[in-house]
C-alpha positions as CSV (number, residue, x, y, z in Angstrom):
1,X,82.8,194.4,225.1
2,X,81.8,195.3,228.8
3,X,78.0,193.9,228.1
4,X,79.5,190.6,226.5
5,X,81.9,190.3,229.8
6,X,78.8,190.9,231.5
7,X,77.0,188.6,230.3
8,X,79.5,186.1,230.3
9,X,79.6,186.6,234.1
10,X,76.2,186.1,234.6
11,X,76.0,183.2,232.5
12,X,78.6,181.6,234.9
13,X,76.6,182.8,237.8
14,X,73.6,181.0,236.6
15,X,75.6,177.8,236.5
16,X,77.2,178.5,239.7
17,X,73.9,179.1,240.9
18,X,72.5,176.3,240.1
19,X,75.6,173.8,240.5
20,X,74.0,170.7,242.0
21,X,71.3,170.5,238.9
22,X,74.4,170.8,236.7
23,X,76.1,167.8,238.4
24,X,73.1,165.7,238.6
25,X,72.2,166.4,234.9
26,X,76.0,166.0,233.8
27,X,76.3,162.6,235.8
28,X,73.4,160.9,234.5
29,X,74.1,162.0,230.7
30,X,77.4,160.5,231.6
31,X,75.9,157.3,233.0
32,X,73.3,157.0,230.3
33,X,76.3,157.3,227.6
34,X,79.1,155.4,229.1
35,X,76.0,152.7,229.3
36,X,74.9,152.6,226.0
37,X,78.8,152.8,224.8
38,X,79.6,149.5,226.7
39,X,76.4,147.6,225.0
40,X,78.5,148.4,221.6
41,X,80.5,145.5,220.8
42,X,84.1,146.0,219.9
43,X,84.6,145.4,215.8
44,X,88.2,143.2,214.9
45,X,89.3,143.8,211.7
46,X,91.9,140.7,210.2
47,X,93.0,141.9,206.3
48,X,95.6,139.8,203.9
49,X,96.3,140.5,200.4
50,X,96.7,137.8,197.6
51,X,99.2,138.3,194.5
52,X,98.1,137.2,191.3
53,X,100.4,135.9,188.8
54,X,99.0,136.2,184.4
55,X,102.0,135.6,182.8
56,X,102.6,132.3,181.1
57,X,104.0,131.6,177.2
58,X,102.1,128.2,177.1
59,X,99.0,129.7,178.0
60,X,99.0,132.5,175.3
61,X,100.0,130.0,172.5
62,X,97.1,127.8,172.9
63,X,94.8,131.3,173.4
64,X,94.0,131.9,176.9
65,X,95.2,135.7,176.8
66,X,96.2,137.9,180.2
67,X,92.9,139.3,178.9
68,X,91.5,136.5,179.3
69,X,92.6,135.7,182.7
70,X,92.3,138.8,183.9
71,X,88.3,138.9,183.2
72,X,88.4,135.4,185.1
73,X,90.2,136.3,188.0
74,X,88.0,139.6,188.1
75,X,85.0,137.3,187.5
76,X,86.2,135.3,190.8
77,X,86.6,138.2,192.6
78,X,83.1,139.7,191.9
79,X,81.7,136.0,193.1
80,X,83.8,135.6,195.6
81,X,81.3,136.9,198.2
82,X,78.8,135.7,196.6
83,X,75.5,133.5,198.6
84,X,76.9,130.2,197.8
85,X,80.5,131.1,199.0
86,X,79.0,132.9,201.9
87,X,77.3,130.0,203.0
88,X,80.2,127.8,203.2
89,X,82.1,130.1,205.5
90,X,78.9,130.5,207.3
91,X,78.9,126.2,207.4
92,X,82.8,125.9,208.4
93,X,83.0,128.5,211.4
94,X,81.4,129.3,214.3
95,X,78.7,131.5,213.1
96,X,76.8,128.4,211.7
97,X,76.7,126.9,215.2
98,X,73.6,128.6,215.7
99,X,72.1,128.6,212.7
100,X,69.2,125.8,212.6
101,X,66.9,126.8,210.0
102,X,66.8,128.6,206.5
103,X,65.7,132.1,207.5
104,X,68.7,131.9,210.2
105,X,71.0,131.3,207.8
106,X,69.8,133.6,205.2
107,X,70.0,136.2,207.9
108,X,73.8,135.0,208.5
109,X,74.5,135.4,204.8
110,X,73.2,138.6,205.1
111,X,74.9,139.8,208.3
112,X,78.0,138.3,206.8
113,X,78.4,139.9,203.8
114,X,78.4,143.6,205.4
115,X,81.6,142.1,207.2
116,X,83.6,141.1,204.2
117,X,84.8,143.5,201.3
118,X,87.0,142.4,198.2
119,X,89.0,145.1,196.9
120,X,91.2,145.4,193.6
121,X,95.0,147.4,194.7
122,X,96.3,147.3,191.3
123,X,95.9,144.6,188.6
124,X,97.7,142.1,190.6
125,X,96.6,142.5,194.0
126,X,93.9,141.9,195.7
127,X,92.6,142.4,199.9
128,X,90.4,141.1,201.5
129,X,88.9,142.3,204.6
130,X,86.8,140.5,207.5
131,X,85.8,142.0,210.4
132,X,83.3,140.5,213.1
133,X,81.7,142.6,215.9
134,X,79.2,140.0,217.1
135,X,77.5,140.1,220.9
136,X,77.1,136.8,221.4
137,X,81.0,136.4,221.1
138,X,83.8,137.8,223.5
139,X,86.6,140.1,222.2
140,X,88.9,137.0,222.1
141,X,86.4,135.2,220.0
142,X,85.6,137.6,217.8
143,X,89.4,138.7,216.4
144,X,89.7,134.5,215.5
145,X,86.2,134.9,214.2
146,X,87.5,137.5,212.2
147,X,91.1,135.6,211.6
148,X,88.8,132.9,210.1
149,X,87.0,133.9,208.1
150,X,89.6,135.2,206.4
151,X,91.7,132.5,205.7
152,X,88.3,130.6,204.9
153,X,87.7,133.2,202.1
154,X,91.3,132.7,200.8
155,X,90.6,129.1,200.7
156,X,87.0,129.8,199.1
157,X,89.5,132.2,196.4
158,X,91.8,129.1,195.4
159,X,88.9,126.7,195.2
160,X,87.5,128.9,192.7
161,X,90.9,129.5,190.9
162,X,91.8,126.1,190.6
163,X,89.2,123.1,191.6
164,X,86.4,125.1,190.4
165,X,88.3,126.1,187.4
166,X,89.1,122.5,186.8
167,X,85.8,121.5,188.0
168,X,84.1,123.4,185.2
169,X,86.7,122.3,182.5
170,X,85.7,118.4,182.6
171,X,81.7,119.9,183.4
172,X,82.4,121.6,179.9
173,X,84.3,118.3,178.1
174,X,81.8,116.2,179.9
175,X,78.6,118.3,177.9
176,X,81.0,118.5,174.8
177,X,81.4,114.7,174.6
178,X,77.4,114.3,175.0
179,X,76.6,116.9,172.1
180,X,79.5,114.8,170.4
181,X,77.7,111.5,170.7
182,X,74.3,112.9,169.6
183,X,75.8,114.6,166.2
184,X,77.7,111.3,165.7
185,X,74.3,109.7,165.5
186,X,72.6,111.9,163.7
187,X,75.6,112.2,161.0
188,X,75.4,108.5,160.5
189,X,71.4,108.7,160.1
190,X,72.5,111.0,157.5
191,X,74.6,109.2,155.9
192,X,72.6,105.5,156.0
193,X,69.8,108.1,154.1
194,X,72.2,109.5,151.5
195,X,73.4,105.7,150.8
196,X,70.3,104.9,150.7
197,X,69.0,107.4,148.2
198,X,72.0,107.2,146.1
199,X,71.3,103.2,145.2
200,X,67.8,104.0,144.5
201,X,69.0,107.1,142.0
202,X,72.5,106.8,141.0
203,X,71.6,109.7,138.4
204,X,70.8,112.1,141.1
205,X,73.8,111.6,143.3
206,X,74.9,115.1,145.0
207,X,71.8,117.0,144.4
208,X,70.3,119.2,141.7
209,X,73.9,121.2,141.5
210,X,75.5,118.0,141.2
211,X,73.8,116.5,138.2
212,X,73.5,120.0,136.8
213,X,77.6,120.2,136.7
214,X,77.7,116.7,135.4
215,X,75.5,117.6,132.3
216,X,77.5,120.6,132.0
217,X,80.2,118.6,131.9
218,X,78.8,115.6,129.9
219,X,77.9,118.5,127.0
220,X,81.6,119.8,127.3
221,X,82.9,116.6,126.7
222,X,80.4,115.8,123.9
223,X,81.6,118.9,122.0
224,X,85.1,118.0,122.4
225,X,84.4,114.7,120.8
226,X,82.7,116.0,118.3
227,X,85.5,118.5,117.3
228,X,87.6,115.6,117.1
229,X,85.4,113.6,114.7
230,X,85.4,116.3,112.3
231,X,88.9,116.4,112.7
232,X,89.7,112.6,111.9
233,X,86.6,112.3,109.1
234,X,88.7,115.5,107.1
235,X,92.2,113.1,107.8
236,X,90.6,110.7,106.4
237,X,88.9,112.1,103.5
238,X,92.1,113.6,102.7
239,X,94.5,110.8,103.0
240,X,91.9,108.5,100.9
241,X,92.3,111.1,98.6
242,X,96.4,110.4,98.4
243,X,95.6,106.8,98.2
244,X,93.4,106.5,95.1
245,X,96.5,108.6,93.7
246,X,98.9,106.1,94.8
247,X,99.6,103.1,92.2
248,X,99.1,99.7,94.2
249,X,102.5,98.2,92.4
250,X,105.7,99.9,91.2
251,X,106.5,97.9,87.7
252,X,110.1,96.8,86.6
253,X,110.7,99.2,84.3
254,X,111.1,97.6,80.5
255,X,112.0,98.6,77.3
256,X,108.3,99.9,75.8
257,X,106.6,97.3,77.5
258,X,103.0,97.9,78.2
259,X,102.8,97.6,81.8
260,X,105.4,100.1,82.2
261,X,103.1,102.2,79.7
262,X,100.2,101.3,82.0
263,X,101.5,102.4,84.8
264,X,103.1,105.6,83.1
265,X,99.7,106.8,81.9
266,X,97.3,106.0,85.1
267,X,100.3,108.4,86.7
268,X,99.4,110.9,84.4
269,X,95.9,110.5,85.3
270,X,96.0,110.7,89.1
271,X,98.0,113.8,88.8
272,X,95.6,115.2,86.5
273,X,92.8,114.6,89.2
274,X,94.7,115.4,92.0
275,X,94.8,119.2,90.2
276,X,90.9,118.9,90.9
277,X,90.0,119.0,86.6
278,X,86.8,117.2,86.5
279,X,85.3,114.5,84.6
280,X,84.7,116.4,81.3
281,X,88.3,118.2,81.4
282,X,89.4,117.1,77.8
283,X,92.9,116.4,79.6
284,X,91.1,114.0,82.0
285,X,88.8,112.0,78.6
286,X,92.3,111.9,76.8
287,X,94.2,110.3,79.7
288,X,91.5,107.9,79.9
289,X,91.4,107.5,76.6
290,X,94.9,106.3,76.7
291,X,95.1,104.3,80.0
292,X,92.0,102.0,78.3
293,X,93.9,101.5,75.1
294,X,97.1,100.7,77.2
295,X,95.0,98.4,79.9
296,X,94.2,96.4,77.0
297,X,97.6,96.1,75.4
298,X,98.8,94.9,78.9
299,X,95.9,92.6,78.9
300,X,97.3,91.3,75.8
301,X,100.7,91.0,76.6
302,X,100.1,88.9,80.1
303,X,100.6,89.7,83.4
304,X,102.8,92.8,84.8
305,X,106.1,92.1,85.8
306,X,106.6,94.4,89.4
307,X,106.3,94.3,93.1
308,X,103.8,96.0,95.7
309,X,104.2,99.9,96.1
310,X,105.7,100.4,100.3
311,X,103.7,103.9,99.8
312,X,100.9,102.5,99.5
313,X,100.7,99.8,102.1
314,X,101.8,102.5,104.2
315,X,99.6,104.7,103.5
316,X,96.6,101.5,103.8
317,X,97.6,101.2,107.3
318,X,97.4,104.9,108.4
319,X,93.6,104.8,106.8
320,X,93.0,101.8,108.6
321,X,94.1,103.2,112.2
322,X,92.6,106.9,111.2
323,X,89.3,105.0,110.5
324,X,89.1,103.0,113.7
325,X,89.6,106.5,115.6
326,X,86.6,107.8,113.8
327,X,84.9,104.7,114.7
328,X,85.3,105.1,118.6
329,X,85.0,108.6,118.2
330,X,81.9,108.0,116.8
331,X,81.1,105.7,119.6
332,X,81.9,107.6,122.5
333,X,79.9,110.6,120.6
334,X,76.7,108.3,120.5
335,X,77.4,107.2,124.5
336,X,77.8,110.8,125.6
337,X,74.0,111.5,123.4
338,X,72.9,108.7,125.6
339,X,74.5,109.8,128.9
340,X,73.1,113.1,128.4
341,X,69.5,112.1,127.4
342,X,69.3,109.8,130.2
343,X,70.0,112.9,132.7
344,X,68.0,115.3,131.1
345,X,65.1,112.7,131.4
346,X,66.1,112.2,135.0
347,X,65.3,115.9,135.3
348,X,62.2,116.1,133.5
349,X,60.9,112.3,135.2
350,X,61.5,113.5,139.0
351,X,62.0,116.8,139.7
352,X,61.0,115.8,143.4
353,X,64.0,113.2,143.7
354,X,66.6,116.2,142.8
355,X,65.6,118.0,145.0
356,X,65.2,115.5,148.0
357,X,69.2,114.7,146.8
358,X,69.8,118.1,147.5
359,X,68.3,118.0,150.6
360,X,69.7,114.8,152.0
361,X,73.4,116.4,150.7
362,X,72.5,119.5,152.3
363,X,71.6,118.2,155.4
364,X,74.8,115.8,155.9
365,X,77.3,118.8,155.0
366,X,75.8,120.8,157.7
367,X,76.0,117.7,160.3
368,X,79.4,116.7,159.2
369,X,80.7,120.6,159.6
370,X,78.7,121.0,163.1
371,X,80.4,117.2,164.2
372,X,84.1,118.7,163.5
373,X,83.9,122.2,165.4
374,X,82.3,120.1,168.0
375,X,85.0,117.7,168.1
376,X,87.5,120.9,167.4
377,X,86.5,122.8,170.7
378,X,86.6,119.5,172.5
379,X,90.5,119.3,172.0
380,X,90.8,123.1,172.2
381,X,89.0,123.2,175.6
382,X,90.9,119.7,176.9
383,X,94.5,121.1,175.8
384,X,93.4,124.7,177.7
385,X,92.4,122.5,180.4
386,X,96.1,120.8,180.5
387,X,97.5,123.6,180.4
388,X,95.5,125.7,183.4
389,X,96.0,122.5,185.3
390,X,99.7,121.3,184.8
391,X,101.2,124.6,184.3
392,X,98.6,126.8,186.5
393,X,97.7,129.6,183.8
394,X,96.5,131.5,186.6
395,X,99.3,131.4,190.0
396,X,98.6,133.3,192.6
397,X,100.5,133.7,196.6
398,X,99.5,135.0,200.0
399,X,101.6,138.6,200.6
400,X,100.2,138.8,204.4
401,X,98.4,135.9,206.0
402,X,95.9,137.2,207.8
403,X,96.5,137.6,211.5
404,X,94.1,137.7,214.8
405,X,93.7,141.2,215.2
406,X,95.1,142.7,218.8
407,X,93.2,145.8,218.6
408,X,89.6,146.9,217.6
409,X,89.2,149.0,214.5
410,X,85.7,150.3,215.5
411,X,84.7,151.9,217.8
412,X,86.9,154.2,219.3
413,X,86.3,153.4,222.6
414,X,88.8,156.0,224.5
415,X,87.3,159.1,222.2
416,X,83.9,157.7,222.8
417,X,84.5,157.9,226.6
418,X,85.9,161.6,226.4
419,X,83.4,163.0,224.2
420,X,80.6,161.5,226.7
421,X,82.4,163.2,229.6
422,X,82.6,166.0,227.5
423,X,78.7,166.2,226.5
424,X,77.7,165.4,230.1
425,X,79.5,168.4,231.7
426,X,78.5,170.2,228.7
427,X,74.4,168.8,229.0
428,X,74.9,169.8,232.5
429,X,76.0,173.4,232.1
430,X,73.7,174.0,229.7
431,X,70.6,172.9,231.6
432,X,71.6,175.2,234.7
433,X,71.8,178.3,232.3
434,X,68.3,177.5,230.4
435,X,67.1,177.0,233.8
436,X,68.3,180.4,234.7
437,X,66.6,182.2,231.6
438,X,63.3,180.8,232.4
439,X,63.6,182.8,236.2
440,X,62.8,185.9,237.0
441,X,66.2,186.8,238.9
442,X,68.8,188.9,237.9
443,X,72.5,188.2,238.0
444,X,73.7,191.9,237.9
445,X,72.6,195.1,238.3
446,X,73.2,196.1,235.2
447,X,70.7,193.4,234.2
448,X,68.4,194.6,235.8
449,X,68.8,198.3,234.6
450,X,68.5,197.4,230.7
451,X,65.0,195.3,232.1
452,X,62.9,198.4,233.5
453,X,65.4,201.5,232.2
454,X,66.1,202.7,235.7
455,X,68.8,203.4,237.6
456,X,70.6,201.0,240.2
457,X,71.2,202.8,243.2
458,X,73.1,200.2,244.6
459,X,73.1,196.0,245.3
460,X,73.4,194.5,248.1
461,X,76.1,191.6,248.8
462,X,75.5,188.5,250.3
463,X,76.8,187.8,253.6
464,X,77.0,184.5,255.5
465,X,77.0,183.3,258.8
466,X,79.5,181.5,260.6
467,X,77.6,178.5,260.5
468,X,76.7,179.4,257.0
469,X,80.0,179.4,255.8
470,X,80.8,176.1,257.5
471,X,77.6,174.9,255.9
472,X,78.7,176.3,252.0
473,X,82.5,174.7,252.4
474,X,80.7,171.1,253.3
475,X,78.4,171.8,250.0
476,X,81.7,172.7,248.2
477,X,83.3,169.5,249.2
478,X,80.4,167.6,248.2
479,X,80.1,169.4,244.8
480,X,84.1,168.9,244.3
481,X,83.5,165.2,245.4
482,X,80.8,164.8,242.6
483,X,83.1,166.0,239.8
484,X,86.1,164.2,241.1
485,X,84.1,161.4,240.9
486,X,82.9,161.9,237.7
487,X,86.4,162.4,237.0
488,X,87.2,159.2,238.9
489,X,85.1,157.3,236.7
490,X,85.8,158.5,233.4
491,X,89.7,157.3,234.4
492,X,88.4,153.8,235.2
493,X,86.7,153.1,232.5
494,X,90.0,154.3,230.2
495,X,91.6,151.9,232.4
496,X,89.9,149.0,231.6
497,X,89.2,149.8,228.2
498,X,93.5,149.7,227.8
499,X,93.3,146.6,229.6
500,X,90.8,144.7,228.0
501,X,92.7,145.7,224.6
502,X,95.4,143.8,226.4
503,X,93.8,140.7,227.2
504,X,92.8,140.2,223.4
505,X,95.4,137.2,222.8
């Protein structure tokens, strides 16, 4: 502990000693700093905030999400300090007084874009932030400079929420309504070809699948038809049946009179046949046998006396409409052969032409489908575009206009100033002690002891004259005069700094 007092003394003594090299070195590292610190311009800082409003019913019924805003406004915010914005603040302010050529402005897009930051608080809110610290410009005109181009970029912000919104909407109809036009075209091409084609080969209208359903169908119609023939040739087999079993006249009846005989016996035969006996059934050759000898009798006798049997007119008019049904049956039977010949020939003649069909019918679909989404997203996009314009989908308001700053954010002048002061004395103390190392003096005797490990008889103090002593006090003024003044200085230049922070209107 006494060695480190020690020391501590002598270290003191060394400055001491060497006072004047200590004030010289301290004032010109002061000088040298408060210099450089007044070439660095002051930095004003002018933030504002912007709320942004995503609600809106209309807007999510026609599908423009919060999502969906949201990723717009974020886009916006990303592009907000982008070159082209950059440049029109650059063009609208000051800074492009100066700028003559592309390089300059480049540069001033550059410079510019270090001085503004976008930053998301929340979902809602956004801040901007401008700051301008430019030499060419006084404190005064850089805190509107900064002021400026603030407000510029919340101008650039509702250009690009609204005009350039709207701007690209109609950009978008505009490029809709041209790829509209051209598929219209094309779609009618399409369709004078398919005409075309179809006149030249009814038989092949609608492709290869199309004629191959309509033979399908021609078949499934032929077979039905057919079914139905063999329906109404049984109907009428069987009903010609009943009719040759049906007596064309009912007869009076008469007391044993032949006719009614006649009649009597062909009875008997019909119902005899009708039991399905055939030809040699000795049943069947006896009734014949019998309706001959009676036929004659009634010959004999002179005509019948009797009227026309209703059952069997009626049942000659059911045979005659059951026989023209077979008849178009059999018609429509022989047109469906025909139909479906002729397309099966078709097939086999031009196997080329069915496909080129299918191809033409292909190719018109796919138009006619592209056409409608086309003209479907056209709507779409010109109701969204109502919508964001009329009932602004997207609404935002300034929370604090931005202001001319009073104060600079950077640097911290009045620190600045203290910790040069404090690194001058500090440079200057510190130079006097190395100073003092690189001698060959001792400061104390027991300095000189631990040096050549001998004993200190004694030291011997310094004395002074009278003249001396007047000589040292002048030297002490001096020396106080040199750090007041340093002093002096430091508290002039606080001074002005305070005041010059007051002049900033």
């Amino acid at each position: 502990m006494d060695q480190l007092l020690e020391e501590l003394r002598a270290g003191l003594w060394a400055v001491w000693n060497r006072r004047w090299l200590a004030l010289g070195v301290a004032w010109a590292t002061c000088l040298a700093g408060w210099l450089l610190l007044a070439l660095v311009p002051n930095t004003y800082e002018s933030e504002t905030r912007i709320f942004v409003q995503l609600d809106d019913v209309l807007a999510e019924q026609i599908g423009i999400g919060a999502g969906s805003r949201a990723r717009d406004i974020d886009r916006i915010r990303q592009t907000l300090a982008s070159s082209v914005n950059l440049e029109k603040v650059v063009r609208t302010t000051r800074i492009g007084d100066s700028v003559t050529s592309p390089t300059q402005m480049e540069s001033a897009i550059a410079r510019l874009s270090d001085d503004i930051e976008v930053v998301s608080q929340g979902q809602n809110i956004f801040e901007i932030t401008a700051t301008s610290s430019r030499t060419d410009l006084s404190d005064n005109e850089n805190a509107e400079l900064a002021q400026v181009i603030a407000q510029r970029m919340i101008d650039i912000f509702r250009e690009e929420n609204l005009g350039g919104a709207r701007g690209e909407m109609a950009d978008s109809i505009e490029f809709l309504n041209q790829q509209l036009e051209a598929r219209e075209a094309e779609l009618a091409a399409a369709e004078e070809r398919r005409l075309a084609f179809e006149a030249a080969n009814p038989e092949l209208i609608g492709g290869a699948q199309a004629i191959a359903a309509q033979l399908a169908a021609t078949r499934s119609e032929l077979r039905s038809v057919e079914a139905d023939l063999a329906a109404s040739q049984s109907a009428l087999a069987a009903l010609d049946g009943q009719i040759s079993s049906t007596p064309r006249t009912i007869v009076t009846p008469g007391a044993g009179s032949p006719q009614a005989s006649l009649a009597q016996a062909q009875a008997n035969l019909a119902a005899l046949e009708a039991r399905g006996l055939t030809a040699e059934h000795p049943d069947i050759i006896a009734a014949r046998r019998t309706v001959a000898n009676l036929r004659e009798q009634a010959q004999a006798a002179g005509a019948p006396a009797g009227q026309i049997n209703p059952a069997y007119s009626s049942l000659q008019s059911m045979r005659v409409e059951r026989l023209s049904n077979v008849q178009a049956l059999q018609s429509r039977k022989a047109a469906l052969s025909a139909e479906i010949a002729g397309i099966t020939a078709s097939q086999a003649r031009e196997p080329g032409a069915a496909a080129e069909a299918q191809r033409i019918s292909r190719d018109y679909d796919v138009l006619r489908e592209q056409y409608d989404q086309l003209l479907q997203d056209r709507e779409e996009l010109r109701l969204r575009g109502q919508v964001e314009t009329e009932r602004s989908a997207v609404q935002f308001e300034v929370i604090d206009p931005p202001t001319t700053p009073r104060s600079p954010v950077a640097p911290n002048r009045p620190l600045l100033l203290l910790a040069v002061l404090v690194l001058g004395l500090g440079a200057g103390a510190g130079s006097a002690y190395a100073l003092s190392k690189l001698g060959s003096t001792f400061a104390t005797a027991g300095q000189l002891e631990r040096a050549f490990g001998l004993p200190v008889i004694g030291t011997i103090s310094h004395t002074f004259t009278e003249a001396g002593r007047e000589l040292r006090a002048k030297r002490l003024k001096y020396f106080a005069a040199g750090v007041g003044g340093l002093g002096v200085l430091f508290a002039v230049l606080m001074c002005a700094e305070f005041v010059q922070r007051g002049m900033v209107a």
